[in-house]
C-alpha positions in Angstrom: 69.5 125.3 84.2 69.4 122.1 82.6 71.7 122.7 80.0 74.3 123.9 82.3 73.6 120.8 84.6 74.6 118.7 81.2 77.4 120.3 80.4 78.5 120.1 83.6 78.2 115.8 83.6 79.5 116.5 80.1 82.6 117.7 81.6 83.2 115.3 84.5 82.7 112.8 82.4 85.5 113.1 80.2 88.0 114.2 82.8 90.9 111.9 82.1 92.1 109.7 85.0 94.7 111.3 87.8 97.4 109.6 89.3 99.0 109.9 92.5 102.6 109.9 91.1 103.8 111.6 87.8 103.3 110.0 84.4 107.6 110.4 84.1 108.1 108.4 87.5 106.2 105.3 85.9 107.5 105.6 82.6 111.3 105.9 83.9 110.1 102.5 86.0 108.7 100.5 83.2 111.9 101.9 80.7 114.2 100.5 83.8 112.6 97.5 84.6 112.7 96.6 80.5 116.3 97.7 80.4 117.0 94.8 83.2 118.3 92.0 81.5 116.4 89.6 84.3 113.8 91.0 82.5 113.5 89.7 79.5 110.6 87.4 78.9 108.0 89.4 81.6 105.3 90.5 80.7 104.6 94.0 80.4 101.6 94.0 82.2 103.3 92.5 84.7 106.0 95.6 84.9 103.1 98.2 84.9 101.6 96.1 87.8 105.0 96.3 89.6 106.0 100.3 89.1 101.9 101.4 89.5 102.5 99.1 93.0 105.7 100.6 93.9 105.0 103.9 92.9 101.6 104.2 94.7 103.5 103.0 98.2 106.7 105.5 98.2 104.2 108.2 97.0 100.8 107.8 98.9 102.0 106.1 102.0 105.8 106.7 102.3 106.3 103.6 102.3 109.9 103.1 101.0 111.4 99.6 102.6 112.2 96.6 101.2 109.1 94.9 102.7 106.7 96.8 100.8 109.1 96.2 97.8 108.5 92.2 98.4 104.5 92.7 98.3 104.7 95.0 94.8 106.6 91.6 93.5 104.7 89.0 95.0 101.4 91.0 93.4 103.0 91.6 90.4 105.4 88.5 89.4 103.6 85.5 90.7 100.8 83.8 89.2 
């Protein structure tokens, strides 16, 4: 019983992380935001702070207007 009880923490333990939008959706958002020539000298922490933002809203909450937008930017772009 205690083996199986270990193995069992063994597993849970090394379950990788799940996100509540798919992997492509951030990828295509960080590839974007990089492409933008406004762009340029931001961080890329910064950009994975802005589409994990984003993408959390229009995919959790449903939250797709501009104000929402605003907050991702202000979180992610200001210091």
């Amino acid at each position: 019983m205690g083996f199986i009880f270990s193995l069992f923490l063994a597993i849970i333990s090394f379950v990788s992380p799940a996100f509540a939008y798919p992997q492509a959706e951030f990828d295509d958002c960080v590839n974007s935001s990089k492409e933008n020539p406004e762009m340029v000298d931001v961080a890329d922490e910064s950009i994975n702070t802005f589409c994990d933002c984003a993408l959390t809203n229009i995919f959790n909450e449903n939250k797709i207007d501009n104000l929402w937008m605003n907050v991702c930017i202000r979180k992610s772009f200001t210091e």
